[in-house]
C-alpha atoms as a printed R data frame, in Angstrom:
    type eleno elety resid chain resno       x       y       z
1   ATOM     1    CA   UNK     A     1 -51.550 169.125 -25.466
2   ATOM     2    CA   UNK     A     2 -47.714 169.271 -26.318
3   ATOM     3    CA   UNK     A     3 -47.293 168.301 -29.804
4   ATOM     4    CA   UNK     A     4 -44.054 166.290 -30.913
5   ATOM     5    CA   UNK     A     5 -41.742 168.203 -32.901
6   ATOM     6    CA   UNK     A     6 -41.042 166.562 -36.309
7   ATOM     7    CA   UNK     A     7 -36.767 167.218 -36.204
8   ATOM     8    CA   UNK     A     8 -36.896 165.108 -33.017
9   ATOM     9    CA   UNK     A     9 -38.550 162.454 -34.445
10  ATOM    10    CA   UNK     A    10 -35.599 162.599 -37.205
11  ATOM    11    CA   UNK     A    11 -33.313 162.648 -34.789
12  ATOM    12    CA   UNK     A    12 -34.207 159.607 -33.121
13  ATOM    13    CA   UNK     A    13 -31.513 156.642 -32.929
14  ATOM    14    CA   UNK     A    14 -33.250 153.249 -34.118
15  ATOM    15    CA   UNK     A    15 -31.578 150.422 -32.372
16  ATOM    16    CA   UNK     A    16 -30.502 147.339 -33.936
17  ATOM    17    CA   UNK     A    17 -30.173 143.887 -32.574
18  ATOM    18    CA   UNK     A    18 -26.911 142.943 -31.731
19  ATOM    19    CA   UNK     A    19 -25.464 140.970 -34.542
20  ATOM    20    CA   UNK     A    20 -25.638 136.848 -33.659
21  ATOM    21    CA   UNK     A    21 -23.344 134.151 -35.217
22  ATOM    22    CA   UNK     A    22 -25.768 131.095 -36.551
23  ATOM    23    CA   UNK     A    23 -24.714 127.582 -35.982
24  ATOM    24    CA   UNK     A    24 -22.745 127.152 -39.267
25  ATOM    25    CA   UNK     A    25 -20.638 130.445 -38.560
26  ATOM    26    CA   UNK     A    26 -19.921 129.409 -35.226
27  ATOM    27    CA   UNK     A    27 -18.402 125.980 -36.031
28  ATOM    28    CA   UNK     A    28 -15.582 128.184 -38.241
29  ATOM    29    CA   UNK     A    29 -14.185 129.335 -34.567
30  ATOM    30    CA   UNK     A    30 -13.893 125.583 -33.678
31  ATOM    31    CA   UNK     A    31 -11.993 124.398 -36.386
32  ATOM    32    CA   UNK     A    32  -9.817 127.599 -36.917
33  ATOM    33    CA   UNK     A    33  -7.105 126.459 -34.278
34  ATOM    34    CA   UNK     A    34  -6.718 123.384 -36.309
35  ATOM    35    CA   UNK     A    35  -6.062 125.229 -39.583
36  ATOM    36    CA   UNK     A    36  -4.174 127.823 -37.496
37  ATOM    37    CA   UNK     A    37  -1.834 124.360 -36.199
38  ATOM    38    CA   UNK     A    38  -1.900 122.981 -39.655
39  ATOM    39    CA   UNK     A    39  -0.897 126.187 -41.589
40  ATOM    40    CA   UNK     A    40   2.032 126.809 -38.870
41  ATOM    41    CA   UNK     A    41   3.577 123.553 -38.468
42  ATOM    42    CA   UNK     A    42   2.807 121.239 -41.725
43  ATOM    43    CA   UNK     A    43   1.535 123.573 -44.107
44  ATOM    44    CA   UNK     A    44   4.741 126.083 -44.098
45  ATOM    45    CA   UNK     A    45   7.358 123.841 -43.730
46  ATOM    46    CA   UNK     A    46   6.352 121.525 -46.823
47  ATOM    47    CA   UNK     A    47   6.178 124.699 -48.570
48  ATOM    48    CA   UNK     A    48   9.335 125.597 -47.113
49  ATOM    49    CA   UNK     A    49  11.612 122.142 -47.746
50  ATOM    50    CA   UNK     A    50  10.497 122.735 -50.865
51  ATOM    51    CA   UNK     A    51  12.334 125.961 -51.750
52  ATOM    52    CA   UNK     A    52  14.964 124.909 -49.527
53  ATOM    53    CA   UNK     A    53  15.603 121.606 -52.186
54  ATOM    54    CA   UNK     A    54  16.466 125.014 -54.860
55  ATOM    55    CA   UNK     A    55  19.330 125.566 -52.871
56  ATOM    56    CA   UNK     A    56  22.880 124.967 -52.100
57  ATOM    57    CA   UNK     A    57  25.049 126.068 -49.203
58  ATOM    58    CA   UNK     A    58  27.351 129.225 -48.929
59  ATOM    59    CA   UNK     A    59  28.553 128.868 -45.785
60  ATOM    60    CA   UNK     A    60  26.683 127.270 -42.558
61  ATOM    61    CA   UNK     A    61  24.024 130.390 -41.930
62  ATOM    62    CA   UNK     A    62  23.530 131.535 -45.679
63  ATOM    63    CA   UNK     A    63  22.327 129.349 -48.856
64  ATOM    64    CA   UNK     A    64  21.773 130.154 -52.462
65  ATOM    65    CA   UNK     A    65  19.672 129.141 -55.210
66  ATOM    66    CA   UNK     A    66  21.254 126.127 -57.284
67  ATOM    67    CA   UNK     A    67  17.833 125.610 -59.390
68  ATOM    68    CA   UNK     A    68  17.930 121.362 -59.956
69  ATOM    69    CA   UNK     A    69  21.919 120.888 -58.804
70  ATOM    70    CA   UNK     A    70  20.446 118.997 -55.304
71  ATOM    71    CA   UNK     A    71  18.376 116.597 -57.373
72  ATOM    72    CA   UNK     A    72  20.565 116.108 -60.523
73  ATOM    73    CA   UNK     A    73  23.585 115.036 -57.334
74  ATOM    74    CA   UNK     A    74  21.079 113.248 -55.602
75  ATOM    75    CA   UNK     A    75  19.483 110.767 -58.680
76  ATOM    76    CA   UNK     A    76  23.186 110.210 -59.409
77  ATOM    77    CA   UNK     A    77  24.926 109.199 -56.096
78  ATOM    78    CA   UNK     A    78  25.453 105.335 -55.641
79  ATOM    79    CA   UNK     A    79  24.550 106.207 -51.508
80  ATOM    80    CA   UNK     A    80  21.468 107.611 -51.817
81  ATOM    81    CA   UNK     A    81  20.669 104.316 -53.841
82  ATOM    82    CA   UNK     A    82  21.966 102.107 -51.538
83  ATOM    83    CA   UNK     A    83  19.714 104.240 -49.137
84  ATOM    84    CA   UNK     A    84  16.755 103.471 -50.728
85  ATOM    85    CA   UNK     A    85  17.749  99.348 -50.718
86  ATOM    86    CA   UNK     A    86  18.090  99.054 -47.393
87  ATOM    87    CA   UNK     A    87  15.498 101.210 -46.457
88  ATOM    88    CA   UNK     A    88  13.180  98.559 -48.923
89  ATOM    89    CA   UNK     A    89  15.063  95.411 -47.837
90  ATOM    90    CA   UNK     A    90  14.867  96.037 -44.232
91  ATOM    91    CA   UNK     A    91  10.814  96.912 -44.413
92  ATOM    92    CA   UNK     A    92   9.810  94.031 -46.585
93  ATOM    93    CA   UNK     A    93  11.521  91.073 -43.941
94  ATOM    94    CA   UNK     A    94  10.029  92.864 -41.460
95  ATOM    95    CA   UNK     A    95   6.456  93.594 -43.136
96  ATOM    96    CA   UNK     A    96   6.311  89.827 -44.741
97  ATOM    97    CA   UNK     A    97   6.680  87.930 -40.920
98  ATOM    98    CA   UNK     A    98   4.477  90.878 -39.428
99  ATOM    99    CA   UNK     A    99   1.345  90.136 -41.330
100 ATOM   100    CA   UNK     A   100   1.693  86.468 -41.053
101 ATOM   101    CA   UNK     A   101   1.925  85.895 -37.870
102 ATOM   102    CA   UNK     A   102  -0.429  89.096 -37.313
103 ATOM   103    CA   UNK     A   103  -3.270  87.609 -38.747
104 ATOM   104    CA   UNK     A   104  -2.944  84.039 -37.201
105 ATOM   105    CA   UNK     A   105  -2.516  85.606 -33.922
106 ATOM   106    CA   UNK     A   106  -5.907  87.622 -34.720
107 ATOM   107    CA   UNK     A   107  -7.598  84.078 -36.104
108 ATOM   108    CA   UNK     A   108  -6.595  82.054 -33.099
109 ATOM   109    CA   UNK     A   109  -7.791  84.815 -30.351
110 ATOM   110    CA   UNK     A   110 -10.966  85.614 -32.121
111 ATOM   111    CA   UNK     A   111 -11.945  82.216 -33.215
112 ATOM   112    CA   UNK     A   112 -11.178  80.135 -30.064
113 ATOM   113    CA   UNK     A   113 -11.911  80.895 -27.250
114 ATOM   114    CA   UNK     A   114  -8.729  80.249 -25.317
115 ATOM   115    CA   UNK     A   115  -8.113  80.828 -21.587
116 ATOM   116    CA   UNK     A   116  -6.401  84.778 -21.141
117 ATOM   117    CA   UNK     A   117  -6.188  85.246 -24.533
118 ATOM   118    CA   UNK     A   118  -7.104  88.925 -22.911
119 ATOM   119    CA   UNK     A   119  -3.809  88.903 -21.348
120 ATOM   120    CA   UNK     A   120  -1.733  87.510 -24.308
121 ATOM   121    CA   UNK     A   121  -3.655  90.484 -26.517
122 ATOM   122    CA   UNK     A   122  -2.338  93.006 -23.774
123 ATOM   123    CA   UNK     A   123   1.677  90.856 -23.900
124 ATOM   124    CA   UNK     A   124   1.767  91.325 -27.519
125 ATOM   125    CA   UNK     A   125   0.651  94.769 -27.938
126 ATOM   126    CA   UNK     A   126   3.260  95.955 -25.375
127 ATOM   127    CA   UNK     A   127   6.414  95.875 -27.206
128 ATOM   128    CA   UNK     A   128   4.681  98.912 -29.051
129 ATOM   129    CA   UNK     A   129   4.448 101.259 -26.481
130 ATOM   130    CA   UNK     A   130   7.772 101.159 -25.546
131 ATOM   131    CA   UNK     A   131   9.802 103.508 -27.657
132 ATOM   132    CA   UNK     A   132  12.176 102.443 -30.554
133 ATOM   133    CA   UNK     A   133  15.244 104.302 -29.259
134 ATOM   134    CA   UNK     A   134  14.330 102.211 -26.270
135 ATOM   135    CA   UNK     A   135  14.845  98.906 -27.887
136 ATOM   136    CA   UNK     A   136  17.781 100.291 -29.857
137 ATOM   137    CA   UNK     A   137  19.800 100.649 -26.606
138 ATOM   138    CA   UNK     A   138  18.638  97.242 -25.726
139 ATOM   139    CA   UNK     A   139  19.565  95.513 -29.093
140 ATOM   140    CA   UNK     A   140  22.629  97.575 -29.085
141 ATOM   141    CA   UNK     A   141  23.916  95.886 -25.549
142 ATOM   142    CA   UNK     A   142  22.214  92.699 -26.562
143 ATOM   143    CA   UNK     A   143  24.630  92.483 -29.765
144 ATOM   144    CA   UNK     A   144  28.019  93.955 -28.683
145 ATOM   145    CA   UNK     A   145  30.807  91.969 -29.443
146 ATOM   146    CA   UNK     A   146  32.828  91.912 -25.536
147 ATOM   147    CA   UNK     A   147  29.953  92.069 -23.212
148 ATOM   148    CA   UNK     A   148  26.660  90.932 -25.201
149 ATOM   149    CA   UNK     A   149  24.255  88.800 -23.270
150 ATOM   150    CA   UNK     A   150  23.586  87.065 -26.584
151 ATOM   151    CA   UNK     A   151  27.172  86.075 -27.268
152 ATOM   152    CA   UNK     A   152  27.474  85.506 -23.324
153 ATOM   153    CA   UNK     A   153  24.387  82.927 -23.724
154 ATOM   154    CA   UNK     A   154  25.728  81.104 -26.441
155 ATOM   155    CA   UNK     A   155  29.251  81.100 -25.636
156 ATOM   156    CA   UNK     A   156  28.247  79.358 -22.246
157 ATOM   157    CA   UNK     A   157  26.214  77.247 -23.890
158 ATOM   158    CA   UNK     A   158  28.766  75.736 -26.130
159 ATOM   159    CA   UNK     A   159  27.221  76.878 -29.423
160 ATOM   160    CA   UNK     A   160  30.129  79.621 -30.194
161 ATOM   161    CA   UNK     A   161  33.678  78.764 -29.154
162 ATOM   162    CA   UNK     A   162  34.254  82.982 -28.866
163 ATOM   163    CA   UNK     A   163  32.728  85.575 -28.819
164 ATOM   164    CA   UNK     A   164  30.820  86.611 -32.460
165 ATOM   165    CA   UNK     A   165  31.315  90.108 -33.652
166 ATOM   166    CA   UNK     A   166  27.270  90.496 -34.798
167 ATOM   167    CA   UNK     A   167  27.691  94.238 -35.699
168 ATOM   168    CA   UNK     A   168  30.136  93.681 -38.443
169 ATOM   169    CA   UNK     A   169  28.274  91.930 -40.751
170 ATOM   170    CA   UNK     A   170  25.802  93.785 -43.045
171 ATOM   171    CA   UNK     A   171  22.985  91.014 -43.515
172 ATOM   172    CA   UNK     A   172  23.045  90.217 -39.699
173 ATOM   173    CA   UNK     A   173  22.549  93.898 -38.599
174 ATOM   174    CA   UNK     A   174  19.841  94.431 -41.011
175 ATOM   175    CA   UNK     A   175  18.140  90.901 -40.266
176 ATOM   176    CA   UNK     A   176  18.098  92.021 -36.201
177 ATOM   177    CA   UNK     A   177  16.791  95.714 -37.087
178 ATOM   178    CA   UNK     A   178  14.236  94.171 -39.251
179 ATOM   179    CA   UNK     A   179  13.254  91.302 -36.247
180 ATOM   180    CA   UNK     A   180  13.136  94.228 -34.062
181 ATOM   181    CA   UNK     A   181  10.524  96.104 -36.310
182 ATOM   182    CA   UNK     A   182   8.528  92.972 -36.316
183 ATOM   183    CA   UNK     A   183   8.795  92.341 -32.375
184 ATOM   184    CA   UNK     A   184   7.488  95.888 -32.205
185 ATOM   185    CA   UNK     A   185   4.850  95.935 -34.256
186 ATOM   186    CA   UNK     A   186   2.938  92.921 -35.629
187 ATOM   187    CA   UNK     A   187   1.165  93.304 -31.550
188 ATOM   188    CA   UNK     A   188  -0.204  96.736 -33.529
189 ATOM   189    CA   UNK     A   189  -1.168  95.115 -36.363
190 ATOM   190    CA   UNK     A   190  -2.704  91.965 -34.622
191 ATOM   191    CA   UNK     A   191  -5.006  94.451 -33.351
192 ATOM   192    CA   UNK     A   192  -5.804  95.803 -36.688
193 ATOM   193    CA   UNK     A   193  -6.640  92.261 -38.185
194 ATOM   194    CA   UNK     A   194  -8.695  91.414 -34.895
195 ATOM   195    CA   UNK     A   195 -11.378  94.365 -35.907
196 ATOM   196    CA   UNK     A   196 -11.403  93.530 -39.454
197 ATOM   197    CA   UNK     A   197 -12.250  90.100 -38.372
198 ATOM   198    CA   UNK     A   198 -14.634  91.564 -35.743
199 ATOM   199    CA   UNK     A   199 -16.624  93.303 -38.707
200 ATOM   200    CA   UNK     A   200 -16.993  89.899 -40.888
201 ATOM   201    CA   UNK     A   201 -20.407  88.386 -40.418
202 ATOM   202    CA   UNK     A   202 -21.185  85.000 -39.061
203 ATOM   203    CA   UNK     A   203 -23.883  84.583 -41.592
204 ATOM   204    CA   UNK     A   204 -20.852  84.331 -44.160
205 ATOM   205    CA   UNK     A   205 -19.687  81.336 -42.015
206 ATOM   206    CA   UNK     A   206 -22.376  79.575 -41.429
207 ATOM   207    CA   UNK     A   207 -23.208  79.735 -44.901
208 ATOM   208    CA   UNK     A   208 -20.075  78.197 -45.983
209 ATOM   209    CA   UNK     A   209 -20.352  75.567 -43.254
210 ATOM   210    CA   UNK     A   210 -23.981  74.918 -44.440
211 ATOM   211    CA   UNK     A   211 -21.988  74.383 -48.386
212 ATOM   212    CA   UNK     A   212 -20.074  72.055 -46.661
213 ATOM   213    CA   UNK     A   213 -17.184  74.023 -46.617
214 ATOM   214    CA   UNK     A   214 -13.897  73.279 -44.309
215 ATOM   215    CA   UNK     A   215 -12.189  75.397 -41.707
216 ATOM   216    CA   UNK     A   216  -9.273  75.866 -44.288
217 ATOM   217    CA   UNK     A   217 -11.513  76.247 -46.692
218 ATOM   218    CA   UNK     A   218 -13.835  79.341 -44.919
219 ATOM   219    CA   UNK     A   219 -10.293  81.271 -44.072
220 ATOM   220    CA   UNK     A   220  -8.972  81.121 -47.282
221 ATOM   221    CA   UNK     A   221 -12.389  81.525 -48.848
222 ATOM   222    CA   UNK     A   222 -13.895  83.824 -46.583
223 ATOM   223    CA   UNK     A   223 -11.221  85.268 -43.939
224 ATOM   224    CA   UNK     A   224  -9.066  86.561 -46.555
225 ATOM   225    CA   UNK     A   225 -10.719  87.949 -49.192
226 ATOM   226    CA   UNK     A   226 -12.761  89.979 -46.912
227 ATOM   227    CA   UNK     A   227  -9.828  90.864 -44.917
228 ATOM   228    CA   UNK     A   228  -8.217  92.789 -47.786
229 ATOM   229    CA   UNK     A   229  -8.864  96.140 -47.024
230 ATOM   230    CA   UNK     A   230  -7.784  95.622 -43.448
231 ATOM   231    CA   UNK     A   231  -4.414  94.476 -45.000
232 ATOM   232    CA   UNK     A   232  -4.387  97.295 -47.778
233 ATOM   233    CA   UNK     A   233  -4.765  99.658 -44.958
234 ATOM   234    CA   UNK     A   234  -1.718  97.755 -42.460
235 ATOM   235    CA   UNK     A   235   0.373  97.143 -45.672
236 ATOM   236    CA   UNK     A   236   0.330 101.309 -46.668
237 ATOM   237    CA   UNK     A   237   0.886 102.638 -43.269
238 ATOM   238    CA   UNK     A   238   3.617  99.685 -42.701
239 ATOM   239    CA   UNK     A   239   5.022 100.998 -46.369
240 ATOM   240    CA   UNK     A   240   4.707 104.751 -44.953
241 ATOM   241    CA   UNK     A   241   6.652 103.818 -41.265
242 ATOM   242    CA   UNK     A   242   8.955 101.489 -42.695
243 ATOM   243    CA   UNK     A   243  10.552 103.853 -45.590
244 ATOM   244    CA   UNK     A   244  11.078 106.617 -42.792
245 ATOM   245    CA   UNK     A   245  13.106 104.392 -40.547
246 ATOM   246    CA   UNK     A   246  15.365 105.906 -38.186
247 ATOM   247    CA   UNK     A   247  15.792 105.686 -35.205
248 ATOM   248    CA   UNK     A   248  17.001 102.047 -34.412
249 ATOM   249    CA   UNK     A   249  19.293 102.261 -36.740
250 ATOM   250    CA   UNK     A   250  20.287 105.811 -35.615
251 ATOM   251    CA   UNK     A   251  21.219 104.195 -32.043
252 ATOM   252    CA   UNK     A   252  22.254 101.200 -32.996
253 ATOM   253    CA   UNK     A   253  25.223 102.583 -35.394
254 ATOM   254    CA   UNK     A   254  25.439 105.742 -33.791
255 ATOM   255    CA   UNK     A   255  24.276 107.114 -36.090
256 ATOM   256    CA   UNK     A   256  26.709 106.325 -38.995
257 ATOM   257    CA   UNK     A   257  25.188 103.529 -40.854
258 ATOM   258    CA   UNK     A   258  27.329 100.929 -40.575
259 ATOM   259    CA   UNK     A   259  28.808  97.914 -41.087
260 ATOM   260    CA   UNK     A   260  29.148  98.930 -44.878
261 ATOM   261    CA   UNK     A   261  26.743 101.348 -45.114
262 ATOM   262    CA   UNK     A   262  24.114  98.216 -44.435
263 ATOM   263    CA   UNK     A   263  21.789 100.309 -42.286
264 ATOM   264    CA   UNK     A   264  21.766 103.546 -43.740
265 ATOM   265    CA   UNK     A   265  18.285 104.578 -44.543
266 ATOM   266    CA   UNK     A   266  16.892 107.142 -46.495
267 ATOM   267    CA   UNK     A   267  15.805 109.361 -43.310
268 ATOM   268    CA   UNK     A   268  19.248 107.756 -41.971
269 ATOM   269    CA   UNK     A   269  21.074 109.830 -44.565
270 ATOM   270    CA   UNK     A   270  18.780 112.495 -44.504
271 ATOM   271    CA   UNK     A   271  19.622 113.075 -41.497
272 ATOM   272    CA   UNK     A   272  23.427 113.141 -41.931
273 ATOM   273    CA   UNK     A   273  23.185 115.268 -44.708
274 ATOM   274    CA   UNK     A   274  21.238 118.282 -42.504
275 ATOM   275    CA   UNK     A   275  22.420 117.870 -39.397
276 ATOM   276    CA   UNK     A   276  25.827 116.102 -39.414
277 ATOM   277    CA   UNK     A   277  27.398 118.285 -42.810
278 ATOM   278    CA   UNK     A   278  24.589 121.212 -42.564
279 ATOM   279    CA   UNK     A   279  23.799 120.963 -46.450
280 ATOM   280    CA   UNK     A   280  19.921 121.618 -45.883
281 ATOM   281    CA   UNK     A   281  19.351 121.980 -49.610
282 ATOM   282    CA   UNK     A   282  20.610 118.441 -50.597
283 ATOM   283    CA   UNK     A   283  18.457 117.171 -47.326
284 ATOM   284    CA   UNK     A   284  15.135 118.966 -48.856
285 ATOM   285    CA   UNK     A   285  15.806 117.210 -51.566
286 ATOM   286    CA   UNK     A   286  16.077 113.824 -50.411
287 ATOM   287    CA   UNK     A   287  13.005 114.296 -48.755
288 ATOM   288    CA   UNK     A   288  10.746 115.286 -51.549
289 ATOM   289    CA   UNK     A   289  12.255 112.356 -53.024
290 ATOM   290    CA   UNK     A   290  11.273 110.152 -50.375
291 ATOM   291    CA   UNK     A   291   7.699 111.443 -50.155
292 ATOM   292    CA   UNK     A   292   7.380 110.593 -54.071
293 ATOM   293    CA   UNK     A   293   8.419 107.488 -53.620
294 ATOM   294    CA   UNK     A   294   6.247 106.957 -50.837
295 ATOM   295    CA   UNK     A   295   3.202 107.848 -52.508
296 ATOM   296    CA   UNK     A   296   4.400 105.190 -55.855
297 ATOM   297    CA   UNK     A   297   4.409 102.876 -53.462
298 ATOM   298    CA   UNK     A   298   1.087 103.619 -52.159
299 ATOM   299    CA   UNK     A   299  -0.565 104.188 -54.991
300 ATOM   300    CA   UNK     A   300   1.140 100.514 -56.482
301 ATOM   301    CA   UNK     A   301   0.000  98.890 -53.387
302 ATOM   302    CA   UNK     A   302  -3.749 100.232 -53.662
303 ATOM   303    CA   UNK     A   303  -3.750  99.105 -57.035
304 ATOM   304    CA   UNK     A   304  -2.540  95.702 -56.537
305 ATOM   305    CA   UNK     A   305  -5.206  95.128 -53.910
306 ATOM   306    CA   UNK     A   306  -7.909  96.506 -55.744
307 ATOM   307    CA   UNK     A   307  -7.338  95.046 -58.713
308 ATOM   308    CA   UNK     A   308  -7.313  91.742 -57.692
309 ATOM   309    CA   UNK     A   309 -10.743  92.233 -55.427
């Protein structure tokens, strides 16, 4: 009988199983392209903008630092003001219509059952999916002084004797870029109020009916209050879109703001500032401004809501 000798036995390799990721390792792998997307193209740049607000131009390839100059210029120019009132003024007459008719446009296709109201949800929703630089070029023909349809219409019409020049006056221009905003959007946020309204239970109604309780008197009593965080949530991400405002006004003025400066907005003169006279430091600046003022608003607008629930 051969016996075994005891160095082989020392020698002998002892295999391991392979190594195997568990559930909760795996699901890293899944989400690491997100992070990977976030780090690259949000993450950096923030971080980024942010040193590039420290800076000041030498020449059009080459900046230095200039430690608070950009934001002591910027909290002292009349413009960037200006910026920030138009950017406000235009928002709020289009945000104030936009929720009005929004929500009686959600009560009236919910509540009643009317004949293709599933074809006037699809017509009012479809101004949003065309794009804004889209309706810009539209407006833009629509309003020009020589060959508008609008001034065509009325002139024809007997309303205007001649031709109106629309473009030159500042309340006009920003009146028809905030109606535009609404046209485009309160489809959007019809949509929004229609699944707010969706989640309210008919118990609540038939209770108040039961109470004795009116039609007026269940919207106003019911409808509303309940529809508040629905409206907190529309009137934030209105806040959000409306303060970065660009591009109708961008094709509409060519990108110069005008008449008197009327429809230059913040992102507007952002804009300018980068692109048009390449001082990247004063545009980092304007928008870390802009996202502070942003998140007051938010943060004001949560508040407000809250506190009176």
């Amino acid at each position: 009988m051969s016996r075994r000798n005891p160095a082989d036995h020392s020698r002998t390799t002892v295999k391991r199983p392979p190594l195997k990721l568990n559930r909760d390792t795996k699901g890293y792998f899944f989400i690491l392209p997100y992070f990977l997307v976030l780090i690259a193209l949000q993450l950096y740049p923030i971080i980024f903008t942010m040193g590039l607000s420290f800076t000041k131009p030498i020449n059009m390839f080459e900046n230095e630092f200039a430690g608070l100059e950009n934001y002591r210029r910027l909290l002292t120019n009349p413009i960037f003001y200006q910026s920030i009132f138009n950017t406000l003024w235009i928002w709020l007459w289009n945000y104030i219509p936009q929720i009005i008719f929004a929500v009686l446009l959600a009560v009236i296709l919910t509540t009643y059952k009317l004949k293709g109201r599933e074809f006037l949800r699809t017509v009012y929703f479809l101004p949003n999916l065309v794009t804004a630089a889209s309706i810009g070029v539209l407006f833009a023909v629509i309003l020009d002084w020589k060959n508008g349809a609008l001034n065509h219409v009325l002139v024809s019409m007997g309303i205007l004797n001649e031709p109106f020049q629309w473009t030159v006056r500042p309340r006009i221009m920003q009146g028809a870029v905030s109606f535009i905003q609404w046209w485009q959007w309160f489809g959007y946020t019809m949509i929004i109020m229609m699944a707010g309204l969706n989640a309210i239970s008919e118990d609540l109604y038939e209770a108040a009916h039961i109470d004795g309780a009116s039609r007026k008197q269940a919207f106003f009593g019911v409808t509303l209050p309940l529809l508040r965080p629905t409206m907190l949530y529309v009137m934030i991400t209105s806040l959000i879109g409306g303060m970065q405002i660009f591009d109708i006004p961008k094709v509409i003025t060519r990108g110069r703001g005008q008449p008197d400066g009327a429809l230059n907005t913040m992102v507007l003169y952002l804009y300018n500032q980068a692109f048009q006279n390449f001082n990247v430091g004063y545009a980092a600046a304007i928008a870390w401004v802009l996202f502070f003022i942003i998140l007051i608003f938010s943060i004001l607008s949560f508040r407000l809501i809250k506190g009176r629930d």
